[in-house]
N, C-alpha and C positions, 0 to 999 in steps of 0.2 A: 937440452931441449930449447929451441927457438922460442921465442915468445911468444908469435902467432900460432907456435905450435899448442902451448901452455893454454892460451886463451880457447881457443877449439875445444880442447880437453874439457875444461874447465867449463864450457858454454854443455859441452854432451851429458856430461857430469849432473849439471842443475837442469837440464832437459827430463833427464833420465829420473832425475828425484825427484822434480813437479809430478810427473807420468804417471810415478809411483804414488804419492801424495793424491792425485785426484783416484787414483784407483783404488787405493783405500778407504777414500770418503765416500766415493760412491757404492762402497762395497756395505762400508756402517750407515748409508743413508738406505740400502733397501734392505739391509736386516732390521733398522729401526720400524719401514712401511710394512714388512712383513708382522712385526710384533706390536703395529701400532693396529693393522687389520683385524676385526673380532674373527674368529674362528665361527663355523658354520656351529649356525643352532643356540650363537651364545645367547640372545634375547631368550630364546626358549628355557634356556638351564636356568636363567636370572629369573625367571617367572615363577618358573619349577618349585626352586628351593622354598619359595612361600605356598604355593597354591598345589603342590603334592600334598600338602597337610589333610588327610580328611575330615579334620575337625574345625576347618578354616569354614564362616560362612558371614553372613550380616545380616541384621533385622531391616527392612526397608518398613518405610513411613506405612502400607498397610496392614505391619504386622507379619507379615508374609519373610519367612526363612530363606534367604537367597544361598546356595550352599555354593561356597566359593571353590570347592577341591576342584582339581582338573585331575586326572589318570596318565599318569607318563604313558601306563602303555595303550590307554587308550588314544592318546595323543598322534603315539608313533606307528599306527595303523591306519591312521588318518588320510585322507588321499594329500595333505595341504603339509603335511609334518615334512614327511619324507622327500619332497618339493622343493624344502627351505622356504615355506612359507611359511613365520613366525607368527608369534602373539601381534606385534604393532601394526599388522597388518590387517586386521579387524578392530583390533582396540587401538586406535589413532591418539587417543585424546593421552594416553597413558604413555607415559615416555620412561618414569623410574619414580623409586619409594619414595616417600609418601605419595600416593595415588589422588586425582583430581576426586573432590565431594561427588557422588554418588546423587542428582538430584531425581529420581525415576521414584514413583510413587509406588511401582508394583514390576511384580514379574514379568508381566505382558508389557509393560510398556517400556520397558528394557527390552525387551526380546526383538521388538518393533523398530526400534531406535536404533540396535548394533544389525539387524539384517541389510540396512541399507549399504553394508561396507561390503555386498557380496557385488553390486554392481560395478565397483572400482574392477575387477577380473573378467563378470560376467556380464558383461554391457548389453549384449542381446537377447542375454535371458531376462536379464532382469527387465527390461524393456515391453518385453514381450507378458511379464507378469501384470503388470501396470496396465494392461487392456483387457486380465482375464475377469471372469463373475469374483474370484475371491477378492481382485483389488476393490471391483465396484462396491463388494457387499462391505470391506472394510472403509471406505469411503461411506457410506451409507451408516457406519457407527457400530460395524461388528466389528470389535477388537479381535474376538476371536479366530477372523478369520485368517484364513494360514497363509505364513511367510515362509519364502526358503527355509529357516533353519527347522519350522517344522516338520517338514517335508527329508531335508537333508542331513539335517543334524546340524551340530555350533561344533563341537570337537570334536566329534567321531564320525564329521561326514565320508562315507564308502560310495564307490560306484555305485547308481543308483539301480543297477539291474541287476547285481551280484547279490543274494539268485534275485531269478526276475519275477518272484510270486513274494518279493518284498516290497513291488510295489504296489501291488494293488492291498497289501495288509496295510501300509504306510496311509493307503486313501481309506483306509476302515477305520482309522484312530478318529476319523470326524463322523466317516459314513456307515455308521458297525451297522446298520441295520440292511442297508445296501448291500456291504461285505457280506452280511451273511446268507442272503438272496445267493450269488455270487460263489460263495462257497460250495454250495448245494449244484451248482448248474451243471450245465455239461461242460462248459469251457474252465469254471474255475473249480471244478471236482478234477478236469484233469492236470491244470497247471498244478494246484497244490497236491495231490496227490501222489501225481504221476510226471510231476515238473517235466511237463512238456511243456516245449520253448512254444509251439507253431499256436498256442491260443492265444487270443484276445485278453490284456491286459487295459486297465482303467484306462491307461494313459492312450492305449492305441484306438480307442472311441473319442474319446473327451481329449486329447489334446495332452500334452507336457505342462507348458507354460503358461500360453495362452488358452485357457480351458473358457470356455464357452457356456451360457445356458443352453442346456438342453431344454427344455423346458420351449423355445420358439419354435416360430416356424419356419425360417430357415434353418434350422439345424434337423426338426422332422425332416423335411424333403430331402436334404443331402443324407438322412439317415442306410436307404438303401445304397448310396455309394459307398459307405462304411461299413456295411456287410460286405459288398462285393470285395469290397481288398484283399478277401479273405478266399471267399465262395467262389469269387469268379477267376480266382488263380487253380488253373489246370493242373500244375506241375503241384500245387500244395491239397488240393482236393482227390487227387488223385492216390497219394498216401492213404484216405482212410477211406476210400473207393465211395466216394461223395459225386456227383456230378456239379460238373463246373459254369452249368449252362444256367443256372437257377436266377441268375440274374438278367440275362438277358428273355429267356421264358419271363420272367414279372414284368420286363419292361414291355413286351409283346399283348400283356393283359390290360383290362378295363386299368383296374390299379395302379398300373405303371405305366402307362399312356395319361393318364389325369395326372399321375405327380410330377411327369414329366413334364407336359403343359404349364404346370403351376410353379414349376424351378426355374420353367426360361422366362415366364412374363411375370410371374406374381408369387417371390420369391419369400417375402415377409407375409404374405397372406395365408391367414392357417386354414389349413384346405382336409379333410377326413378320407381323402381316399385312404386304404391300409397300406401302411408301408409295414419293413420287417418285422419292427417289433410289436403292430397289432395282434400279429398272430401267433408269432412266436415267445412272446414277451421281451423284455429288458433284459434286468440282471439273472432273471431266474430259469432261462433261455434250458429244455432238458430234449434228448432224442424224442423224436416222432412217434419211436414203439415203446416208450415210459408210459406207464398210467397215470401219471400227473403232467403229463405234455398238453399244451394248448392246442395242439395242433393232430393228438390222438386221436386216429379215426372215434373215439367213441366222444371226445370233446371237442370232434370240431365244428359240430352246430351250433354250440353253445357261442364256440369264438367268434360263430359268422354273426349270430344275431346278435352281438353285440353292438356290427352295425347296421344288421339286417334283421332287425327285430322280428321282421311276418315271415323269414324263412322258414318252410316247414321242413319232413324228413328227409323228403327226396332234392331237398336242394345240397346238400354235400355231395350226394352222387355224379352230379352232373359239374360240378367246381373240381377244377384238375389243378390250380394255383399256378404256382411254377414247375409242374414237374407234364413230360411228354407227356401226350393223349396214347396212351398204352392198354395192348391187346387185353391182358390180363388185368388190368388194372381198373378200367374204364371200355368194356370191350363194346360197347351203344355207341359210345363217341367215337372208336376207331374204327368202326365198322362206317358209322355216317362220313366221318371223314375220307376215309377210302372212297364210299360208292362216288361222294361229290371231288373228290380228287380225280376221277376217271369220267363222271360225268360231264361236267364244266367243260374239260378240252372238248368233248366230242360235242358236245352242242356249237361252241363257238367254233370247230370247224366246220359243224354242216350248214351252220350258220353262214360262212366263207364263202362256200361252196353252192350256197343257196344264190347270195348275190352276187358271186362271180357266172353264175348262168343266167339269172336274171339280166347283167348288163350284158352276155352274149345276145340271148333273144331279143335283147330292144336294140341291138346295134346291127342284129340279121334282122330286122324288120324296116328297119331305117332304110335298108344299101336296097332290100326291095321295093322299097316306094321310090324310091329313086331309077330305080331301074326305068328304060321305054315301055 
């Protein structure tokens, strides 16, 4: 073999071994990134092994038993587990054992303190919490009042609709007296009872996040628009053969001409016409033909004088509310309505017809004085 042959060889040779040489290394450099990688969930299993303990807990500074266990399997039904959203991502400050001093004097003020790590995911809810009545009231020095996690849970938060008569029981743990208005009603005897999705839940009055005083008076005036979302859908009123007109029949009355007036120019001014729930009530809202209805032909003087104190008996009779002026129902008023529904045209047509001859005779008397 020639020399320059040799050297060629030679040169292919330690080509071919570097090649190999890095292909190895790179081969032991991503098994090493593979095994240097934690495995999905590790943070959670390092947590586990101490805080599965049921008997794991701490005495904080008021005396008060903080019970430290967590429930694997309550864990891994979590909407946050299954995610690979781990422990360090609420608890920031904790990285590994021994754990930062504990300075929180009580339960609530822990509670207070780790809900704020729900806005690092939830930016726009939590934002939106921060303008509702509970942030004010807790601004205002009620500790008590409710943060996500009481609402959602800390480790076992679930979709918050599944079912969906968990949420308005979830607003009964502050509002039990409310709740149980509520429970009784028409709308929430049929959710809980009959877990129908199409009724009115807390949240679909009051708001999710930003929850609102009820209690103002722009929240009265837009109160009839939060009826209608309901009432005045055709397609959902028509299921329980309800009429869908109810809303706009109020808006046609004394009632709902005054609150109308009063939503477009003087929206914060608290104004008495009646809106829905004068009549019908709030939370305790029952059908029309219930004997404990507000609205029961035999209770609804009572509910007019409420704001109509010198109504006597015959004043129910002649009040149609929202529903059509009907033969059977109201047959005085439909009978009047008729004769002036047939009357009215024929007067303003002979009316027409009165001064359209009147300007013939004065325009043939004109062309005769005119004449030689």
């Amino acid at each position: 073999m020639s020399k320059t042959r040799l050297l060629r060889a030679t040169g292919l040779v330690l080509a071919g071994g570097m090649a190999l040489l890095s292909a190895l290394a790179l081969a032991a450099l991503s098994t090493s990134r593979v095994q240097a990688d934690p495995p999905a969930q590790q943070t959670e299993a390092y947590c586990l092994s101490c805080h599965s303990n049921p008997d794991l807990s701490l005495t904080l500074p008021s005396g008060e038993n903080l019970s430290l266990h967590i429930s694997p399997d309550m864990l891994s039904t979590s909407v946050h587990s299954p995610a690979g959203i781990e422990c360090e991502a609420c608890h920031t400050a904790i990285k590994t054992y021994p754990h930062p001093t504990i300075n929180f004097q009580n339960k609530r003020e822990l509670s207070r303190s780790y809900y704020q790590a729900c806005q690092k995911c939830h930016p726009a809810n939590y934002e939106k919490t921060q303008d509702s009545m509970h942030a004010a009231a807790a601004q205002a020095g009620n500790q008590a009042a409710p943060i996500c996690t009481d609402c959602h849970g800390a480790h076992d938060v679930k979709p918050p609709a599944q079912p969906r008569s968990l949420i308005s029981s979830t607003c009964g743990k502050c509002h039990d007296q409310i709740y149980q208005q509520y429970k009784n009603s028409l709308h929430g005897g049929a959710l809980i009872q009959e877990n129908n999705p199409d009724v009115p839940v807390c949240t679909d009055c009051h708001g999710v996040h930003n929850i609102q005083d009820p209690r103002t008076a722009l929240f009265r005036v837009n109160s009839p628009d939060l009826c209608a979302g309901c009432h005045a859908n055709q397609d959902l009123m028509s299921k329980y053969g309800l009429d869908s007109d109810v809303y706009n029949l109020y808006n046609l009355s004394w009632h709902g001409v005054d609150i109308s007036v009063y939503k477009a120019k003087w929206p914060t001014t608290w104004h008495n016409s009646a809106v829905c729930t004068d009549c019908h009530g709030v939370h305790d809202i029952l059908k029309a033909d219930d004997p404990a209805s507000t609205v029961n032909p035999v209770n609804l003087l009572a509910t007019c004088q409420k704001c109509h104190p010198g109504a006597g008996p015959n004043w129910t009779g002649a009040w149609v509310g929202h529903n059509r002026i009907d033969q059977n129902r109201t047959p005085f008023l439909y009978y009047t309505e008729a004769f002036y529904a047939s009357f009215i045209p024929f007067v303003l047509w002979l009316s027409i017809i009165y001064v359209g001859l009147q300007i013939i005779r004065a325009t043939v008397d004109r062309v005769r004085r005119n004449l030689p």
